[in-house]
TORTIMAR-444811 format. One record per residue: x, y, z of N, C-alpha, C in turn; chain; residue number from 1. Coordinates in Angstrom, 3 decimals. Example, Ala and Ser with C-alpha at 12.3 -4.5 7.8 and 13.67 -1.06 7.14 Angstrom:
TORTIMAR-444811
{n.x=13.190	n.y=-5.690	n.z=7.800	ca.x=12.300	ca.y=-4.500	ca.z=7.800	c.x=13.200	c.y=-3.300	c.z=7.800	unit=A	pos=1}
{n.x=12.850	n.y=-2.250	n.z=7.080	ca.x=13.670	ca.y=-1.060	ca.z=7.140	c.x=12.900	c.y=0.030	c.z=7.870	unit=A	pos=2}
end
This chain:
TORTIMAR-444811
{n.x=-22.994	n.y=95.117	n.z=-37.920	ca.x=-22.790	ca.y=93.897	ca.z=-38.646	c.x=-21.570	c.y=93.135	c.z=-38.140	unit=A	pos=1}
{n.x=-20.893	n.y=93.737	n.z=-37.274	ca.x=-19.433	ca.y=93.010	ca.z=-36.996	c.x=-19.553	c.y=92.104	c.z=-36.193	unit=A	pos=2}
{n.x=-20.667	n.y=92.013	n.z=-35.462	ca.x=-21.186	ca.y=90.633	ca.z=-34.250	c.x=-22.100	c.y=89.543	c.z=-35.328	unit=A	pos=3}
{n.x=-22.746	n.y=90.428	n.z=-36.341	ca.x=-23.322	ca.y=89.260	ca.z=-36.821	c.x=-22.787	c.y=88.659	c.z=-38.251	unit=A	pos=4}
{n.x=-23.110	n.y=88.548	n.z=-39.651	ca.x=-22.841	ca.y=88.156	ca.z=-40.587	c.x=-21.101	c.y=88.254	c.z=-40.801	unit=A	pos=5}
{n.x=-20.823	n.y=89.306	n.z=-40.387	ca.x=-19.421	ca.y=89.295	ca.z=-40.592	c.x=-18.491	c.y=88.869	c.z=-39.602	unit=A	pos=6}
{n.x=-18.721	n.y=88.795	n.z=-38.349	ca.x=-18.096	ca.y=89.219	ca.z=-36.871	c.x=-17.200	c.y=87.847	c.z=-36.746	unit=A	pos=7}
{n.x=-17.290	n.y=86.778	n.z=-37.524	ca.x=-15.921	ca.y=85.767	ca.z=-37.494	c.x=-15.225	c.y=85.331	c.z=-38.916	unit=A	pos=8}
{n.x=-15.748	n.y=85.855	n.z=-40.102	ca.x=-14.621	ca.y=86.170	ca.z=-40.726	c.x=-13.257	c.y=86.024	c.z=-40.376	unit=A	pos=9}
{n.x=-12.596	n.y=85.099	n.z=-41.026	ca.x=-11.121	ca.y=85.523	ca.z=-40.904	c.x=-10.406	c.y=85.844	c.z=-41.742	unit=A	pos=10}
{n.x=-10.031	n.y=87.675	n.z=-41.132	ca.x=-9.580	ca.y=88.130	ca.z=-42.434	c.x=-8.133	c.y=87.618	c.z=-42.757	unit=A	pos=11}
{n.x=-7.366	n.y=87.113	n.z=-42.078	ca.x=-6.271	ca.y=86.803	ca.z=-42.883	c.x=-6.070	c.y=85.831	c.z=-44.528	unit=A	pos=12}
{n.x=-7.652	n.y=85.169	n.z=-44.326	ca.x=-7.420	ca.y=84.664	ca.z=-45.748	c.x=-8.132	c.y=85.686	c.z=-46.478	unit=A	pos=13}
{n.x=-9.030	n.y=86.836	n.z=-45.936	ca.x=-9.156	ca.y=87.710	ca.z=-46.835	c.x=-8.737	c.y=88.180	c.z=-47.730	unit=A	pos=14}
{n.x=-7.125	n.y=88.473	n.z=-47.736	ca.x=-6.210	ca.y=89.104	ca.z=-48.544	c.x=-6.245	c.y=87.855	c.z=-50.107	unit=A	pos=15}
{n.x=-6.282	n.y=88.924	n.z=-51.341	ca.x=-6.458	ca.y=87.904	ca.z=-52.486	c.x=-5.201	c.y=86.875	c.z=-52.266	unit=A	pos=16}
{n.x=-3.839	n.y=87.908	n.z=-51.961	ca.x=-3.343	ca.y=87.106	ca.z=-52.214	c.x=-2.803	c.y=85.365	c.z=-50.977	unit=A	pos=17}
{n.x=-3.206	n.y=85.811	n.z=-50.217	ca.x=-3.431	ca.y=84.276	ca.z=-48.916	c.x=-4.531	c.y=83.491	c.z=-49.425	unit=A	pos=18}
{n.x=-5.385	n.y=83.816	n.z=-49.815	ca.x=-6.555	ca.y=83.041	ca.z=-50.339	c.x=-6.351	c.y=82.192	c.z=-51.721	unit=A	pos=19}
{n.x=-5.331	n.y=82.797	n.z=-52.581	ca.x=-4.705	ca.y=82.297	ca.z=-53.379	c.x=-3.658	c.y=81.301	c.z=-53.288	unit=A	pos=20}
{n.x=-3.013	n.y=81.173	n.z=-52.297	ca.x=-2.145	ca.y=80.384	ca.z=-51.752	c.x=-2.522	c.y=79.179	c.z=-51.131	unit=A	pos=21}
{n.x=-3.535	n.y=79.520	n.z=-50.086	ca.x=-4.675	ca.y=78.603	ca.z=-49.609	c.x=-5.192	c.y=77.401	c.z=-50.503	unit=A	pos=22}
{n.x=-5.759	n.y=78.441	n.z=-51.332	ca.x=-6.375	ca.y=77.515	ca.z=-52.444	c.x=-5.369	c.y=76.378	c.z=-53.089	unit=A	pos=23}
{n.x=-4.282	n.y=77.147	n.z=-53.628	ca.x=-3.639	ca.y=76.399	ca.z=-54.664	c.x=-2.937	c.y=75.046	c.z=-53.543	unit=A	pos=24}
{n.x=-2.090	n.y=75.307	n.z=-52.586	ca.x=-1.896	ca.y=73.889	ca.z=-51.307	c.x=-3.130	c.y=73.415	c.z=-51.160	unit=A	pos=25}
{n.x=-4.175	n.y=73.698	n.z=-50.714	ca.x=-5.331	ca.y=72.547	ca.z=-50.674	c.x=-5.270	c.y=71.731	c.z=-51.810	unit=A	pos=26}
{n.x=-5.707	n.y=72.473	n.z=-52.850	ca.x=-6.032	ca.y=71.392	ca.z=-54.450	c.x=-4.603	c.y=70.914	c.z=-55.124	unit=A	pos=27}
{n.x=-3.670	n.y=71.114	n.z=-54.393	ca.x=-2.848	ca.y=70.758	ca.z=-55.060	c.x=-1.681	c.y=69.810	c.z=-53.741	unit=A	pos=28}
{n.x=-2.040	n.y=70.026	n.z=-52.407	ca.x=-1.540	ca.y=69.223	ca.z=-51.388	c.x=-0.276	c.y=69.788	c.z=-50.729	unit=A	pos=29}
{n.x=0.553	n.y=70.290	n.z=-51.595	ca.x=1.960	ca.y=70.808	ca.z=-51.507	c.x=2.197	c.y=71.780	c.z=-52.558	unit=A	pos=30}
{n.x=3.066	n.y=72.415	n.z=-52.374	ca.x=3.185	ca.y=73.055	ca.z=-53.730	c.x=5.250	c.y=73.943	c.z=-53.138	unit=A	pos=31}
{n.x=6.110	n.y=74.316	n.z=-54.192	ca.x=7.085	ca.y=74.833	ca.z=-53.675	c.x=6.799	c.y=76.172	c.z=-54.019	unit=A	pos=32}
{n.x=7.487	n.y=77.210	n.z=-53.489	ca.x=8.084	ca.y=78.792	ca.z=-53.488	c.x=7.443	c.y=78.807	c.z=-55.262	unit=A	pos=33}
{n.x=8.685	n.y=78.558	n.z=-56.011	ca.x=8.498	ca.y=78.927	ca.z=-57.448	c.x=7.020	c.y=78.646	c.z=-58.406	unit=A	pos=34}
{n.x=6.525	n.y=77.410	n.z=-58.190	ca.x=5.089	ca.y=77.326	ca.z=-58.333	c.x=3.966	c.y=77.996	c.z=-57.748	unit=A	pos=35}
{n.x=4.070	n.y=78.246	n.z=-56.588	ca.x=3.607	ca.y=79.222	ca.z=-56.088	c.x=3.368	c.y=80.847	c.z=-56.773	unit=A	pos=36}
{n.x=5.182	n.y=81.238	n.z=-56.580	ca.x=4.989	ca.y=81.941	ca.z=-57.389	c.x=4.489	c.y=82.676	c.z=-58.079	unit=A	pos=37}
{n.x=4.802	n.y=81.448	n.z=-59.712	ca.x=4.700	ca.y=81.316	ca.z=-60.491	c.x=2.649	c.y=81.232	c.z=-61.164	unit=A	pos=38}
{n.x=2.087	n.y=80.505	n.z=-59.985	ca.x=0.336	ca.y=80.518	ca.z=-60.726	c.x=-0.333	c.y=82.197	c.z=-59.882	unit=A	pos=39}
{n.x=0.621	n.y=82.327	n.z=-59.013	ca.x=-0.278	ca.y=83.360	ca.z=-58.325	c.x=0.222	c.y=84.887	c.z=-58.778	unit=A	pos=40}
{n.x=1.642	n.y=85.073	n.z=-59.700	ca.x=2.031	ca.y=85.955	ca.z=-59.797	c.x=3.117	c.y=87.136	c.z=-59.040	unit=A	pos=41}
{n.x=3.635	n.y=86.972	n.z=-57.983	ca.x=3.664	ca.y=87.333	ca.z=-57.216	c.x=5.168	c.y=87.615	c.z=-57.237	unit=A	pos=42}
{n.x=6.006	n.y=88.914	n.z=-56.140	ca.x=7.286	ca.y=88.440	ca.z=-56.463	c.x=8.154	c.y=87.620	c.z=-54.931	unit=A	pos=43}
{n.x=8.928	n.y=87.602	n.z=-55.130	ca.x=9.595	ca.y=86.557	ca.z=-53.804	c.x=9.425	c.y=87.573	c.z=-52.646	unit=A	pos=44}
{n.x=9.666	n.y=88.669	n.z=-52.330	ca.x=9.048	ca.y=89.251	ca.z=-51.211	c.x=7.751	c.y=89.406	c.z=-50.594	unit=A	pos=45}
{n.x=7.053	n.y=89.521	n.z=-51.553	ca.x=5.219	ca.y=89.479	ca.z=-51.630	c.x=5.365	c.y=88.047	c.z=-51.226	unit=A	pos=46}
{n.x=5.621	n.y=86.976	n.z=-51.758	ca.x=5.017	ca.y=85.735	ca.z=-51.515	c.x=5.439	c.y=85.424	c.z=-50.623	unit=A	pos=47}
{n.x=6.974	n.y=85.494	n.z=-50.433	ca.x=7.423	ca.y=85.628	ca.z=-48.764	c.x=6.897	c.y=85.675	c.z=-47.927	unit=A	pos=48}
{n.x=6.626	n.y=87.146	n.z=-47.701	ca.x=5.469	ca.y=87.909	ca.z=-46.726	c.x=4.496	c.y=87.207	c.z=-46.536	unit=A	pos=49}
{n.x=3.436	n.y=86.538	n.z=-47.517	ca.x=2.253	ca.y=86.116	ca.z=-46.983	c.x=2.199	c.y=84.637	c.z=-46.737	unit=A	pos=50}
{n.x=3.446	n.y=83.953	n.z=-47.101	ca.x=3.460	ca.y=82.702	ca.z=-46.074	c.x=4.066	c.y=82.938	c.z=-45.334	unit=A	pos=51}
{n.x=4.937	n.y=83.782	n.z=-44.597	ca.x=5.132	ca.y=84.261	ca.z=-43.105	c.x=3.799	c.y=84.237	c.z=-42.509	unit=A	pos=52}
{n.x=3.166	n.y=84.928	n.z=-42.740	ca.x=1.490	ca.y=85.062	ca.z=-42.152	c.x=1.032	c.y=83.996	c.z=-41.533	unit=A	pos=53}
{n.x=1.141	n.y=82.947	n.z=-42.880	ca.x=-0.206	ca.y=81.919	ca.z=-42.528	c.x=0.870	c.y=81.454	c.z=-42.090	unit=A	pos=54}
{n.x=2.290	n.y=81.163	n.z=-41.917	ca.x=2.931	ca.y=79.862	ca.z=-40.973	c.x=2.628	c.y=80.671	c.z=-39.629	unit=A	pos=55}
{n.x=2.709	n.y=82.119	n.z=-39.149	ca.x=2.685	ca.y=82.489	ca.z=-38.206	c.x=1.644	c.y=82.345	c.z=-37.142	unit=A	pos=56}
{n.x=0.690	n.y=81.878	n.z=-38.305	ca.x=-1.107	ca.y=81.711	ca.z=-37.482	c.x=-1.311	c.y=80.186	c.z=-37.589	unit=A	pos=57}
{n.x=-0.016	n.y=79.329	n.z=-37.736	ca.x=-0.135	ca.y=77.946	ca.z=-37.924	c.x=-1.213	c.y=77.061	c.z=-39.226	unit=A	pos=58}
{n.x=-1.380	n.y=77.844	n.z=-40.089	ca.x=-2.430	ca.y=77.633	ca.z=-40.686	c.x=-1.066	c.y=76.821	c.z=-41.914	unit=A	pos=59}
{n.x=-0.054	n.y=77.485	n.z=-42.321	ca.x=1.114	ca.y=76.514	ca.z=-43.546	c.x=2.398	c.y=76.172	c.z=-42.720	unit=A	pos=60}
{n.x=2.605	n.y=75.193	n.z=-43.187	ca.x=3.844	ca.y=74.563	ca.z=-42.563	c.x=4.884	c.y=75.169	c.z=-43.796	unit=A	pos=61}
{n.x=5.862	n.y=75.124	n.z=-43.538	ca.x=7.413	ca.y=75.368	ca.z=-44.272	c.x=8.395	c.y=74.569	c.z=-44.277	unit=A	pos=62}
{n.x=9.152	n.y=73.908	n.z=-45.235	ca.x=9.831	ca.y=72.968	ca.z=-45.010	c.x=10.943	c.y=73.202	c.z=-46.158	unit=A	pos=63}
{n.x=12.181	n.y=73.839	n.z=-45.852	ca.x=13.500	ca.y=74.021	ca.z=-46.561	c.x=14.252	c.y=73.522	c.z=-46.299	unit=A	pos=64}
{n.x=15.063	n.y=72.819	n.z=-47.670	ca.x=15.668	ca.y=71.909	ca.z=-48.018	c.x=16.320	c.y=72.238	c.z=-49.590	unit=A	pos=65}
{n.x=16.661	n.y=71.370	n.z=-50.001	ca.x=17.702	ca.y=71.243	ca.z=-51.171	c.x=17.591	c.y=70.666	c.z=-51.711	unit=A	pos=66}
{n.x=17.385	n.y=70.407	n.z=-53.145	ca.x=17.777	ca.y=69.968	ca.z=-54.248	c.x=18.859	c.y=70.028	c.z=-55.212	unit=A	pos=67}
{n.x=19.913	n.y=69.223	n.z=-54.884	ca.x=20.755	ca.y=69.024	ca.z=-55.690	c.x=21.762	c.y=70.373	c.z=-54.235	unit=A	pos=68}
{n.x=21.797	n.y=71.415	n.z=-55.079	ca.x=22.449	ca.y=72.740	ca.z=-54.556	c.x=21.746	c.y=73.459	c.z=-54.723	unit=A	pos=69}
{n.x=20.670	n.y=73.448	n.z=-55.314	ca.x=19.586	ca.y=74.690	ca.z=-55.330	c.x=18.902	c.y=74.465	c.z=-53.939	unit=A	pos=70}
{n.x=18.216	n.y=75.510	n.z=-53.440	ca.x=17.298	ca.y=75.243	ca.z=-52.021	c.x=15.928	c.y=75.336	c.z=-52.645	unit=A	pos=71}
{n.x=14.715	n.y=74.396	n.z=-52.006	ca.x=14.146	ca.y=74.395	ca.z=-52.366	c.x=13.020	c.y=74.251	c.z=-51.299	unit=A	pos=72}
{n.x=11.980	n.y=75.742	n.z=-50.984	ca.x=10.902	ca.y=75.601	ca.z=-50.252	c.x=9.750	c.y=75.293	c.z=-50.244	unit=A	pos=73}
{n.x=9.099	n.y=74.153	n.z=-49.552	ca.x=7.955	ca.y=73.312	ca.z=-49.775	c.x=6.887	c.y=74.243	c.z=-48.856	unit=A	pos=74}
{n.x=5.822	n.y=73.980	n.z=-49.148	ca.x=4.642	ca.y=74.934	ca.z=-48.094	c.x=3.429	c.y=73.597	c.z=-48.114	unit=A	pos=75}
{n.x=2.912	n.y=73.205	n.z=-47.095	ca.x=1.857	ca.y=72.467	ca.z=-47.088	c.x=0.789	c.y=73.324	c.z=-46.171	unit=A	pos=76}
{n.x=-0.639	n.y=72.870	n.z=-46.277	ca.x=-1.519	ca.y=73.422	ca.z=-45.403	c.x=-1.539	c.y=72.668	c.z=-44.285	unit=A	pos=77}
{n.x=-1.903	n.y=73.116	n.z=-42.987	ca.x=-1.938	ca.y=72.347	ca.z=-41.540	c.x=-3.270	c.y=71.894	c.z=-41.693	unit=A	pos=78}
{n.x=-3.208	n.y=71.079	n.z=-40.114	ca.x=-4.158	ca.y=70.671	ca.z=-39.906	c.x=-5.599	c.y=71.758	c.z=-39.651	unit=A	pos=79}
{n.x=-4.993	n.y=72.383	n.z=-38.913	ca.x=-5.712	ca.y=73.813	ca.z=-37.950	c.x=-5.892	c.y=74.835	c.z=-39.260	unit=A	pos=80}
{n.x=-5.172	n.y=74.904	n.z=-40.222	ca.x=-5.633	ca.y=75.814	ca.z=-41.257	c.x=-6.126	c.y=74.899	c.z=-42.621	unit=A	pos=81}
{n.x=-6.506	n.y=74.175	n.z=-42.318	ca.x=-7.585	ca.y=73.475	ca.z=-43.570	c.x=-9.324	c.y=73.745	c.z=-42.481	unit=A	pos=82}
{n.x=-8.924	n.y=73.500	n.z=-41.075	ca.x=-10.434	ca.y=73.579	ca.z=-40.564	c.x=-10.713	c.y=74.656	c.z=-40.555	unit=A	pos=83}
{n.x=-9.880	n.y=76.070	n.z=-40.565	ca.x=-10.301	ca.y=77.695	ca.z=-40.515	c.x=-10.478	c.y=77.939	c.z=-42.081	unit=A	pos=84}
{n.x=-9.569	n.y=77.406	n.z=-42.784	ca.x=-10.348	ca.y=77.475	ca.z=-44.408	c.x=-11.383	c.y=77.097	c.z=-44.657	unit=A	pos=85}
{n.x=-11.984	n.y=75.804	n.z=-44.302	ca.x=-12.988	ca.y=75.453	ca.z=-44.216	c.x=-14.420	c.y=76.043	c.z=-43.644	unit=A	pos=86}
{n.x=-13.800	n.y=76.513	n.z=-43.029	ca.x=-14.956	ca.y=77.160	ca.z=-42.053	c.x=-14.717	c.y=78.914	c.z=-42.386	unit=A	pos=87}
{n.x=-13.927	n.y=79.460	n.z=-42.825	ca.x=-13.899	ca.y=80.784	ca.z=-43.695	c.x=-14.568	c.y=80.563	c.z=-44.813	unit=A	pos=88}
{n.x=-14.718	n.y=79.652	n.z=-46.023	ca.x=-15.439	ca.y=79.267	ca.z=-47.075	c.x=-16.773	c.y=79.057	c.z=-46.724	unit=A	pos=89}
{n.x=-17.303	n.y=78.649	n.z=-45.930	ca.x=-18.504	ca.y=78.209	ca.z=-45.258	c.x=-19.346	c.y=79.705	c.z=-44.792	unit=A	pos=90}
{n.x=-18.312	n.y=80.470	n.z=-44.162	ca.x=-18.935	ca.y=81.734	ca.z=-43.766	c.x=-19.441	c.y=82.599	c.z=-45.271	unit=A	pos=91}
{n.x=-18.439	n.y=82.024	n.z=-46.240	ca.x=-18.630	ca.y=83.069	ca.z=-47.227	c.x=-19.865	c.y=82.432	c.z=-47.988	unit=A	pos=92}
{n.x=-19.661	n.y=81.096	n.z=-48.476	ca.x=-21.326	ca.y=80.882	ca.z=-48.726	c.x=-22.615	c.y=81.307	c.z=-48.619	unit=A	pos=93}
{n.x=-22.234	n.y=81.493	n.z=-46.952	ca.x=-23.254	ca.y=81.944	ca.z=-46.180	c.x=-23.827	c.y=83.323	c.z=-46.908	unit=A	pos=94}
{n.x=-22.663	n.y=83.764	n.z=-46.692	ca.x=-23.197	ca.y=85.306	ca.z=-47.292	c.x=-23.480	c.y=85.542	c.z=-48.698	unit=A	pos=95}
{n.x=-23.328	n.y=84.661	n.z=-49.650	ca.x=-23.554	ca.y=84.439	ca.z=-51.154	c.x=-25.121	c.y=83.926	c.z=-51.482	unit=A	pos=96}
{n.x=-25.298	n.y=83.004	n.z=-49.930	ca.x=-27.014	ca.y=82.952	ca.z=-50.075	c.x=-27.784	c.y=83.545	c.z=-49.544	unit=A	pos=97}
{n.x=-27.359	n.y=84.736	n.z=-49.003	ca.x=-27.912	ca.y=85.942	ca.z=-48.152	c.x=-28.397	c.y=86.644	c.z=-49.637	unit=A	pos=98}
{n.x=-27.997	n.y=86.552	n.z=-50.468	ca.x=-27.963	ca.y=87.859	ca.z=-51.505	c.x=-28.558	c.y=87.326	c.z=-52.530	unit=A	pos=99}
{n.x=-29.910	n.y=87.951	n.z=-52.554	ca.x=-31.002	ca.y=87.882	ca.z=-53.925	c.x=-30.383	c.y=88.094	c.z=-55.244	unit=A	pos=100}
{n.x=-29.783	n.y=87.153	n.z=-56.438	ca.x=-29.330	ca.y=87.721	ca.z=-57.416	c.x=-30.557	c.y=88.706	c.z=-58.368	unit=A	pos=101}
{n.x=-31.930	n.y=88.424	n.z=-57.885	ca.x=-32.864	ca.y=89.267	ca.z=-59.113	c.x=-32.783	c.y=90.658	c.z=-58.376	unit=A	pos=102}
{n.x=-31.580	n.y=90.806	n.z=-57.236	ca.x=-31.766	ca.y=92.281	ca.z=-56.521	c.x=-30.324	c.y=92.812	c.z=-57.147	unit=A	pos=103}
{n.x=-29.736	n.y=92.405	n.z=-57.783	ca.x=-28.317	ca.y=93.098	ca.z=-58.600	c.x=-28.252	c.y=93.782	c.z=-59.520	unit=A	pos=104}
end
C-alpha cells in the first residue's frame, strides 16, 4: 500500500498536533504562540517543537517581535504549505471515499 493509496501522504501534518496548527493559521490567517497555544492545548515546548517542524519544511513562517516589552510570536502559513495542505486533505478525502460506511 505504500506506492499506492498511501505512498504520498505527508506525514508531517499527520501528527494531531501539526494538523491542528495547520488548521487553526489557515481559518484563521495568522494566529500568535499563546492562541495557539491556548485552542490546541499544548505546552510552550510541545508547541515550540512542532512549529520548528513546519517552519523547517517551509510550510509556517515565524515572525518575532514585541509588543510593548512583552515578545510576541506570530506564525502564518506559506505559500508552499497551504498547496501541501491542500493536497494532504485531498489525499485524505480520497481515502474517506474509498470506505463503504454500510461496511463499519
Amino acid at each position: 500500500m505504500s506506492d499506492g493509496v498511501l505512498g504520498d501522504l505527508n506525514e508531517l501534518f499527520h501528527v494531531k498536533a501539526r494538523l491542528g496548527i495547520m488548521t487553526l493559521l489557515i481559518s484563521q490567517g495568522e494566529s500568535d504562540f499563546s492562541t495557539l497555544k491556548a485552542h490546541l492545548g499544548l505546552t510552550d515546548g510541545n508547541l515550540g517543537a512542532h512549529i520548528r517542524v513546519l517552519e523547517e519544511a517551509g510550510y509556517v513562517g515565524v515572525e518575532k517581535g514585541f509588543v510593548g516589552r512583552r515578545p510576541r510570536t506570530t506564525c502564518r502559513v506559506t505559500e508552499a504549505g497551504r498547496k501541501a495542505f491542500a493536497a494532504y486533505l485531498h489525499q485524505l478525502e480520497a481515502l474517506i471515499r474509498m470506505v463503504d460506511p454500510d461496511k463499519l
